[in-house]
N, C-alpha and C positions, 0 to 999 in steps of 0.2 A: 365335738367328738368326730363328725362326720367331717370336718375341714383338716381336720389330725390325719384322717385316713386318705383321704384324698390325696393330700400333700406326699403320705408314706406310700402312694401308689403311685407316684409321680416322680417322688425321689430314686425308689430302685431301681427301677428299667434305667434311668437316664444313669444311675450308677454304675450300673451292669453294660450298657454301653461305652464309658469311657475306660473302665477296666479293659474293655475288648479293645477297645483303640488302641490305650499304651500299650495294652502286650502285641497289638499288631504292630505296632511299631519298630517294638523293641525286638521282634522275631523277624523284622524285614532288615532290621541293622546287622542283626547276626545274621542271616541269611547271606547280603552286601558285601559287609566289610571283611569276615571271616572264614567263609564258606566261598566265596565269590559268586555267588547266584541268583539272579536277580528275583527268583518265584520263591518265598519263602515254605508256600504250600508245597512246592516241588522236591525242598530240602527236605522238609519234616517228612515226607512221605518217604522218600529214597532212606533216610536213615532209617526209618523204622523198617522198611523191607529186607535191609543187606542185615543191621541187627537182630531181628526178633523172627526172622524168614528164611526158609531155605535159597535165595534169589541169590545166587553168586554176585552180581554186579547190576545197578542201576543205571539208566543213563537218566540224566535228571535236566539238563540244559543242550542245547541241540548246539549253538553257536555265544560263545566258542565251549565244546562240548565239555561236560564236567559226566563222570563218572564217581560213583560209587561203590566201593567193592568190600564185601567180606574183609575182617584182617586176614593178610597171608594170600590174598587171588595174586596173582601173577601176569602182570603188568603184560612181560616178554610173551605167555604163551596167548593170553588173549589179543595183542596185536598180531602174532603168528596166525591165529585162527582168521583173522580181519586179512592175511594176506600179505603183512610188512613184516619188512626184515629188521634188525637192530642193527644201528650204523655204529653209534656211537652212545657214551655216557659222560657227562656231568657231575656228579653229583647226583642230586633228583631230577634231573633233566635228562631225559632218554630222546634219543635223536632214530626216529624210524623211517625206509624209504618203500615206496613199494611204486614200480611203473615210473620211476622217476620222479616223485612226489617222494619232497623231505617233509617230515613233522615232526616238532617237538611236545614233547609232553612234561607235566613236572608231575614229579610223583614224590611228594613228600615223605620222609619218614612214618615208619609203624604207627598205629593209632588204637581206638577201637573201631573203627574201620578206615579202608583207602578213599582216596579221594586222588582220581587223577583228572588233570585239569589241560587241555591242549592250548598249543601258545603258536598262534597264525604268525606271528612276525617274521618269519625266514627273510632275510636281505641278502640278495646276490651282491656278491662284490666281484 
């Protein structure tokens, strides 16, 4: 009886730790492949803040910066607050300049919340 127990004290932890594994795994692939962010801890938190929080917008990844925003924040006026102008649009791609510095951003279609994602690749031609 006492080897029974043992055994069942030894089996849960090591259970309870591989549960925690896969699902870190599985919340660093959506985090990765979906989200594009490399901190999964960083995504979960920023969604839960712009979701369940008064916090208009999150910055959740510094480089290359990933934002989270409320549905419905406004791309244009909080890059106006930041000091840039709106050059041009794409599609989801907004093009802004400020001081001679171009950036691009993509800003995906509506959700249950925004996600704007900035894209460094500008090439002079």
């Amino acid at each position: 009886m006492k080897k029974l127990l043992k055994k069942k004290a030894i089996a849960i932890p090591v259970l309870i730790l591989m549960v925690l594994i896969i699902l870190s795994g599985v919340f660093s692939y959506i985090s990765y492949t979906v989200l594009e962010i490399k901190n999964p801890f960083a995504a979960g938190i920023g969604i839960v803040r712009v979701m369940y929080t008064d916090t208009e917008y999150v910055v959740v990844q510094n480089h290359p910066k990933v934002v989270f925003t409320k549905f419905g924040y406004s791309l244009e006026n909080y890059m106006e607050s930041e000091g840039y102008t709106k050059t041009d649009q794409m599609g989801a791609m907004y093009h802004f300049e400020k001081d001679g510095e171009e950036i691009r951003i993509h800003a995906p279609g509506p959700g249950r919340f925004g996600k704007w994602y900035w894209v460094y690749d500008v090439v002079e031609e």
